[in-house]
Kinemage of the C-alpha trace (Angstrom):
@kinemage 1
@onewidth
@group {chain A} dominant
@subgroup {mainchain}
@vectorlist {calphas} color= white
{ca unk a 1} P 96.053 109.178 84.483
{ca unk a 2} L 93.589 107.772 87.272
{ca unk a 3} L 90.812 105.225 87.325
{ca unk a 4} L 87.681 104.560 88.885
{ca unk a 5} L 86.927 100.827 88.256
{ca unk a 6} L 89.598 99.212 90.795
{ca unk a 7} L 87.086 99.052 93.693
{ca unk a 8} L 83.112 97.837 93.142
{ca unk a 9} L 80.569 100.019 93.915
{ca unk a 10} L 82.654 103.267 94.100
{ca unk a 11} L 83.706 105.995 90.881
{ca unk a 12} L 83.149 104.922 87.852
{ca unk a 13} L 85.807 104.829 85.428
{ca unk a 14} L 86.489 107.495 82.493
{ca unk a 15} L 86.726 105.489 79.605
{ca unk a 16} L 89.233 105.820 76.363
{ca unk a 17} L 86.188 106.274 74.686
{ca unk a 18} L 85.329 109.407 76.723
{ca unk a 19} L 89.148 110.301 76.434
{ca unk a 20} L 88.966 110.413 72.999
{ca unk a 21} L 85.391 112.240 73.190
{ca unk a 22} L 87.326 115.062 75.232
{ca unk a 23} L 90.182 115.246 72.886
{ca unk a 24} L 88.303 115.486 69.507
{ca unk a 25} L 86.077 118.770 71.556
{ca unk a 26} L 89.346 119.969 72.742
{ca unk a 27} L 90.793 120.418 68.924
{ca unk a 28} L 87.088 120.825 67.186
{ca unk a 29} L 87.334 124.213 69.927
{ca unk a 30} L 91.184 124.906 68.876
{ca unk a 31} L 90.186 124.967 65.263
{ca unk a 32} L 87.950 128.323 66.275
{ca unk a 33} L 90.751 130.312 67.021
{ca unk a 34} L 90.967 132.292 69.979
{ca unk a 35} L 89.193 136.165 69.652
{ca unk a 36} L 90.493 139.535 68.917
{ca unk a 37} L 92.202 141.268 70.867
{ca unk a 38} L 92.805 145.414 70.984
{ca unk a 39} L 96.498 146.235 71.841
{ca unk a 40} L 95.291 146.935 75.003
{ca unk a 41} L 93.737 143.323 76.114
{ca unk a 42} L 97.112 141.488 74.042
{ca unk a 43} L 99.758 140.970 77.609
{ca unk a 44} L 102.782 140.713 75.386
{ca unk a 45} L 105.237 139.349 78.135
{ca unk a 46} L 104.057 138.413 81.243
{ca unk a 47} L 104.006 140.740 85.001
{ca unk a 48} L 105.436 139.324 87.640
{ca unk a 49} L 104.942 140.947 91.055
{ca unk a 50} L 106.157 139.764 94.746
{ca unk a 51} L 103.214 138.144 96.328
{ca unk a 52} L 102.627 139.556 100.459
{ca unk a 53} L 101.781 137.516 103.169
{ca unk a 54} L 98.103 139.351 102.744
{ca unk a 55} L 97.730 137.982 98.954
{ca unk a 56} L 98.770 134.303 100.124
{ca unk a 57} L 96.364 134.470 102.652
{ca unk a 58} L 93.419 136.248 102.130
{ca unk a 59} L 93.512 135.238 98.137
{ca unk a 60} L 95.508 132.646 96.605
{ca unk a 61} L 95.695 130.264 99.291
{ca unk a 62} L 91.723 130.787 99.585
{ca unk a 63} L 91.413 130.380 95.717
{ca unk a 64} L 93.435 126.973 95.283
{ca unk a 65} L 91.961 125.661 98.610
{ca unk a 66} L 88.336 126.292 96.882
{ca unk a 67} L 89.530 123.961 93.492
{ca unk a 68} L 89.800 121.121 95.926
{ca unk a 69} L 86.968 121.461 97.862
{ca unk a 70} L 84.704 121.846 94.523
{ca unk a 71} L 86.377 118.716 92.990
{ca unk a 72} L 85.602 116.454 96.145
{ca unk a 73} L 82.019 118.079 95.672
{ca unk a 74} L 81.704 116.783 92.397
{ca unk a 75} L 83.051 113.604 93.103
{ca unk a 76} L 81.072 112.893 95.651
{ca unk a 77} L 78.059 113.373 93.110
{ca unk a 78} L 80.122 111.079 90.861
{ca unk a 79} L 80.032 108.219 92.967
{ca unk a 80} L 76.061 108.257 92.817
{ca unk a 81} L 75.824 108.825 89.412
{ca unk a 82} L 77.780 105.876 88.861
{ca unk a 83} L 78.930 106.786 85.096
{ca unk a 84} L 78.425 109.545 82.336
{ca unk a 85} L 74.716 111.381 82.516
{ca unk a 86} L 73.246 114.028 80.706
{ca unk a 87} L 73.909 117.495 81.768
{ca unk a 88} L 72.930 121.028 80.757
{ca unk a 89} L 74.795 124.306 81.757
{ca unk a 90} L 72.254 127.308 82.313
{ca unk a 91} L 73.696 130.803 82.480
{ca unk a 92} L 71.083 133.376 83.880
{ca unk a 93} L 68.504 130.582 83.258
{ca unk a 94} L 69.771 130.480 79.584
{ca unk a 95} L 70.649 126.956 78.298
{ca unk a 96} L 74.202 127.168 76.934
{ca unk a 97} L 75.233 124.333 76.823
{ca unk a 98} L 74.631 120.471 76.278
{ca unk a 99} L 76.420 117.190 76.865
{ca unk a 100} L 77.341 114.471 79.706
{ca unk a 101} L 78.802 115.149 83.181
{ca unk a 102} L 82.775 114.724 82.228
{ca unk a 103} L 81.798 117.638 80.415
{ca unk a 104} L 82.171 118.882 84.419
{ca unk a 105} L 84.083 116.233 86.147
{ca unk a 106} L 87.377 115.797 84.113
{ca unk a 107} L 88.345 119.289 83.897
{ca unk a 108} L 87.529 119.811 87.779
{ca unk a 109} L 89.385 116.500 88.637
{ca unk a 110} L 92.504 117.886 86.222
{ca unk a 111} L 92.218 121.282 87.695
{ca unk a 112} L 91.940 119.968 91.784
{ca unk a 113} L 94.989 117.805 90.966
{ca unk a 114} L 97.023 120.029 89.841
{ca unk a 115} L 96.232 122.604 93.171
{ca unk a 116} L 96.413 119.928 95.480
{ca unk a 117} L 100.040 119.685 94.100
{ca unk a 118} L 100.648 123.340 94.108
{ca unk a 119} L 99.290 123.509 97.591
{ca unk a 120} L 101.952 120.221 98.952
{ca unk a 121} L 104.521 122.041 97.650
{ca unk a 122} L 103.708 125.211 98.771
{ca unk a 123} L 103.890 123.429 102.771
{ca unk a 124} L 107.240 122.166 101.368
{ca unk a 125} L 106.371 119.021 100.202
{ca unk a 126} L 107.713 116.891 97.387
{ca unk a 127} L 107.595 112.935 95.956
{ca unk a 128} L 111.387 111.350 95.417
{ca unk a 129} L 112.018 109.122 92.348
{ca unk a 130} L 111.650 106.151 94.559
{ca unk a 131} L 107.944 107.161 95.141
{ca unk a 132} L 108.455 108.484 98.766
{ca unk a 133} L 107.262 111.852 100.440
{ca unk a 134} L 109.916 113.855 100.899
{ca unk a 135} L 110.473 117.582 102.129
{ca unk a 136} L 111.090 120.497 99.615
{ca unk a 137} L 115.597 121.285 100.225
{ca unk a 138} L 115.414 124.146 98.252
{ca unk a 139} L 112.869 126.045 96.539
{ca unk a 140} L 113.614 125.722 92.674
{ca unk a 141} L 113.195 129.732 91.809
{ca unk a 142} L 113.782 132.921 93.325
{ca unk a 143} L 110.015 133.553 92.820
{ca unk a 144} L 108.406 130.081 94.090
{ca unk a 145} L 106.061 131.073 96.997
{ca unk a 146} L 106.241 128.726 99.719
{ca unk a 147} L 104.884 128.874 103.342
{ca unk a 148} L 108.495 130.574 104.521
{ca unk a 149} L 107.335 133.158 102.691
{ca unk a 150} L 104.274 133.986 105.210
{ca unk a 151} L 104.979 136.589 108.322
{ca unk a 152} L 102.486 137.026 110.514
{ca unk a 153} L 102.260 138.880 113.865
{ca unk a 154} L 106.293 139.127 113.152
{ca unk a 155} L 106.540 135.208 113.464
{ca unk a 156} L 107.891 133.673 109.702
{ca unk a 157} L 106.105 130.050 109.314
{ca unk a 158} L 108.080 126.874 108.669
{ca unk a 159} L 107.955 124.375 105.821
{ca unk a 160} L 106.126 121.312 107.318
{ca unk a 161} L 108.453 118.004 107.887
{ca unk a 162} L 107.275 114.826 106.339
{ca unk a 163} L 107.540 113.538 110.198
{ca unk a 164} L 104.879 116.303 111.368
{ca unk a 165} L 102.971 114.914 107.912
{ca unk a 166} L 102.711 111.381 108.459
{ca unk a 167} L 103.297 111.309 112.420
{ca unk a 168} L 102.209 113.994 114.023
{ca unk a 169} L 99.138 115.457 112.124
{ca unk a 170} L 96.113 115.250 113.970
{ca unk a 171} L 92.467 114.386 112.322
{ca unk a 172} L 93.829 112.403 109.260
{ca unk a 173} L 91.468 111.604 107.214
{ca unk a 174} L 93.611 108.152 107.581
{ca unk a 175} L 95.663 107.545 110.937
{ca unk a 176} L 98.052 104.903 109.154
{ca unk a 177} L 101.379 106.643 108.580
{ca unk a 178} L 101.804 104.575 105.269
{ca unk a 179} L 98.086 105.452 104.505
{ca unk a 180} L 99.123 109.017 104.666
{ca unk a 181} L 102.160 108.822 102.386
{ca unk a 182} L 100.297 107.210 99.427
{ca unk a 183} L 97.393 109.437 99.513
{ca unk a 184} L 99.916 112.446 99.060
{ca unk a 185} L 102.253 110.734 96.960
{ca unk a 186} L 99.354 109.455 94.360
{ca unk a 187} L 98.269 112.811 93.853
{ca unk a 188} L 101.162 114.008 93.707
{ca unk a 189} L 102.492 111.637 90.804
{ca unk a 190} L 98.911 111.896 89.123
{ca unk a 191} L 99.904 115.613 88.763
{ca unk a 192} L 102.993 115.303 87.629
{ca unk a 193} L 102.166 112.397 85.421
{ca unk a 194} L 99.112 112.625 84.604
{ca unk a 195} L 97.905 116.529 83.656
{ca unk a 196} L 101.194 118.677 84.344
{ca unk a 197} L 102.782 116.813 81.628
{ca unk a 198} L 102.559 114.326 78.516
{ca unk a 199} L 104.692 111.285 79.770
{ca unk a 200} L 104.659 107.759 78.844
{ca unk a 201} L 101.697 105.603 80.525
{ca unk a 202} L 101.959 104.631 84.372
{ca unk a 203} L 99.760 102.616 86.756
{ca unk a 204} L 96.465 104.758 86.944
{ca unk a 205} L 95.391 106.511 90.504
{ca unk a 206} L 92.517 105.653 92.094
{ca unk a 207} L 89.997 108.876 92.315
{ca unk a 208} L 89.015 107.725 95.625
{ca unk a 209} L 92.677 108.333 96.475
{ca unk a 210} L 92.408 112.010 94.445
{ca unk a 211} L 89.891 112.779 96.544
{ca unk a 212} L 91.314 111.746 100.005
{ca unk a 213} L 94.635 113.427 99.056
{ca unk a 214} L 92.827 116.446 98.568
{ca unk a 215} L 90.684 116.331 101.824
{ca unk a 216} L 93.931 115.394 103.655
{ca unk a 217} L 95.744 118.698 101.887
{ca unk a 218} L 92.878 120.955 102.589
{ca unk a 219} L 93.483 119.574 106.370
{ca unk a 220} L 97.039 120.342 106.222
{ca unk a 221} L 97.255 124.136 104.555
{ca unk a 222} L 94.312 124.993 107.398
{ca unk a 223} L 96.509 123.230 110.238
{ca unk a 224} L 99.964 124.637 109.123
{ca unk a 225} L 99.125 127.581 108.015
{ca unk a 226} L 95.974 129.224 109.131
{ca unk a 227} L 95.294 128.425 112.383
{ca unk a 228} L 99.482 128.359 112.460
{ca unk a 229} L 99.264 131.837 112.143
{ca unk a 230} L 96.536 132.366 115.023
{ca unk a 231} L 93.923 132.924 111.744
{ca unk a 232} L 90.494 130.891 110.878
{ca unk a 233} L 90.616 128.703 107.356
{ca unk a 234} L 88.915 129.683 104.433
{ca unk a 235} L 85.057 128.741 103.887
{ca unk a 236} L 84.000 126.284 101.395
{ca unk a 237} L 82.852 129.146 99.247
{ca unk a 238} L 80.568 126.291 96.428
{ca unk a 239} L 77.179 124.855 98.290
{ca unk a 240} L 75.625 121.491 96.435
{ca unk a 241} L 71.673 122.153 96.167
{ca unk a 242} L 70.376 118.828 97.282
């Protein structure tokens, strides 16, 4: 899990009572069922197909990178808000639907977590049992994507070192070494830990840290890859209307 109520005057906290909110909508929906579907629609068994160097790069990699630049949009909002408001969803200036803003901010919090995870280990990057960053020795399927994957201009790019990480890495968002390893390794146990699976409670993450960890990844796929490969990074593709 993470918090918001370990430093004054920042996020807000999600409370159990909001927890418990989300969790009674999350089975009240269940109970629905999901809809029809023809033969057609119904994937029996999943499709797998090799992802190119052009799919990384021009889509997924683009797609994943957009999750965490919309969550530190909406947590930026979050800190001014300074706890649940009222919010309404309009589709094509149709009022759908009705409730408070975790209705927004805990699945886009879950959701950037979980890429900015996807995305460190897609650079080759991993946390150790003893809470440490550590580098990726061997990818754990034949179909795991990671940055060796990516040939461009006949060059094959490199899984980044913890040392180019935490020593090397130009325009941190922090410039302490150990700064940089907690960011990474917060987010990285809030995914694990904290979405990816059900495990037993565990000190709570900051989501000031979430949302550094995610600047700091968005920094490192652009570095390391992109402009690696000679190529500009992806837009922010969300605008806030102020």
């Amino acid at each position: 899990m993470w918090t918001t109520a370990q430093t004054p005057g920042s996020l807000e906290s999600h409370t159990q009572d909001s927890s418990r909110s989300a969790a009674a909508g999350c089975l009240a929906a269940a109970s629905i069922g999901p809809p029809e579907l023809s033969d057609t629609e119904m994937m029996l068994t999943p499709q797998f197909h090799t992802l190119s160097s052009d799919d990384l790069l021009l889509r997924v990699l683009p797609y994943r990178l957009n999750a965490l630049d919309i969550m530190v949009l909406v947590l930026n909002h979050a800190a001014a808000w300074g706890g649940e408001r009222p919010m309404e969803v309009h589709v094509n200036g149709k009022l759908k639907f009705t409730g408070n803003t975790n209705f927004l901010i805990n699945p886009v919090i879950e959701a950037g977590i979980l890429h900015t995870r996807a995305l460190l280990e897609f650079l080759g990057l991993r946390v150790t049992k003893r809470m440490r960053l550590a580098e990726v020795k061997k990818r754990r399927a034949a179909d795991d994507a990671g940055i060796e994957r990516l040939v461009v201009a006949g060059v094959r790019l490199k899984m980044v070192s913890v040392l180019k990480v935490l020593y090397e890495f130009p325009g941190s968002v922090t410039e302490d070494p150990a700064g940089v390893e907690d960011l990474l390794v917060g987010a990285l146990v809030s995914a694990n830990k904290g979405v990816a699976h059900l495990t037993d409670p565990y000190d709570p993450v900051h989501l000031v840290v979430i949302r550094q960890a995610a600047l700091l990844t968005r920094q490192l796929v652009d570095e390391h890859v992109y402009r690696a490969a000679g190529l500009s990074p992806p837009v922010q593709i969300v605008r806030e209307v102020a």
